[in-house]
C-alpha positions as CSV (number, residue, x, y, z in Angstrom):
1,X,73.7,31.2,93.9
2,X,71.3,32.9,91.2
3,X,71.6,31.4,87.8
4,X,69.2,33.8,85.8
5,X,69.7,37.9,84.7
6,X,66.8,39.9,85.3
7,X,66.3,43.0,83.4
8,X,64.2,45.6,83.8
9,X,61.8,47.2,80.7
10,X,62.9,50.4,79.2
11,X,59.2,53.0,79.7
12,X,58.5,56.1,78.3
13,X,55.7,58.4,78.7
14,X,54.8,59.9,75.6
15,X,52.0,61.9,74.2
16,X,50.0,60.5,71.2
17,X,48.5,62.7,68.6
18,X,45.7,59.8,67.5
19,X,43.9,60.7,70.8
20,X,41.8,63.8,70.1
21,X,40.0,64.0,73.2
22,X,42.4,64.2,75.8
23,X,43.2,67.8,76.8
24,X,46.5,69.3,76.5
25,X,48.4,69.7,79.4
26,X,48.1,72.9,80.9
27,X,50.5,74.9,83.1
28,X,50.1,77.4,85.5
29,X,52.6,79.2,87.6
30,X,51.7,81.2,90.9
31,X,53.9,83.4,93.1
32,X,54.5,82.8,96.7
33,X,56.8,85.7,97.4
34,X,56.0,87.7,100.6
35,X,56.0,91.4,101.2
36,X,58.0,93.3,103.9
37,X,54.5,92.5,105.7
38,X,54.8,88.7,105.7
39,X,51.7,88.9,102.5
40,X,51.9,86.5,99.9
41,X,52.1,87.9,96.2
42,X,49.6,85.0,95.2
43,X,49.6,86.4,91.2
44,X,48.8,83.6,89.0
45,X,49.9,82.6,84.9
46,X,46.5,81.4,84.2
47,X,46.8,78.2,82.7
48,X,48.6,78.0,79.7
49,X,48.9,75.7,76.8
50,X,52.9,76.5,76.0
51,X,55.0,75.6,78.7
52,X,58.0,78.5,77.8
53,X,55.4,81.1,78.0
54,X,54.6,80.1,81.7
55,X,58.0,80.1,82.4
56,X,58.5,83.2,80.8
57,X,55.5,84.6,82.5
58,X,56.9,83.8,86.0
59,X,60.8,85.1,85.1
60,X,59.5,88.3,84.1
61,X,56.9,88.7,87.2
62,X,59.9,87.4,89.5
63,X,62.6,90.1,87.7
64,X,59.5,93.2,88.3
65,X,59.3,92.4,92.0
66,X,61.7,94.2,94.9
67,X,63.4,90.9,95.9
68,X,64.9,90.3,92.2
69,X,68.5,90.4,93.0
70,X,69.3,92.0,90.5
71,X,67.0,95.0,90.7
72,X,68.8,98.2,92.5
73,X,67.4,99.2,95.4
74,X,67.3,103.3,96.4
């Protein structure tokens, strides 16, 4: 029979601004898409400080490529 409650710690990860040596994280974004001839895409962000302009970056080169589903095809 156990007798004693065991709980675990609450963590969180967060950034400190009193640390001015550590780098910002950096996020890049590269696309694996392949051609009708099997070829990788392989177009890269560039690492980037702002995480919504990575994203952004990889929406808009997804939406100008021929397998957006949303793009029309002739």
């Amino acid at each position: 029979m156990i007798t004693r409650r065991f709980r675990l710690m609450n963590w969180s990860l967060v950034p400190t601004d009193d640390e001015p040596d550590i780098p910002a994280p950096t996020y890049t974004f590269r696309c694996f898409t392949l051609d009708g001839n099997d070829k990788e895409c392989g177009a890269a962000s560039g690492p980037q400080t702002d995480p919504h302009a990575a994203r952004k970056w990889a929406r808009d080169h997804w939406e100008s490529t021929d397998n957006y589903p949303g793009r029309l095809s002739a």
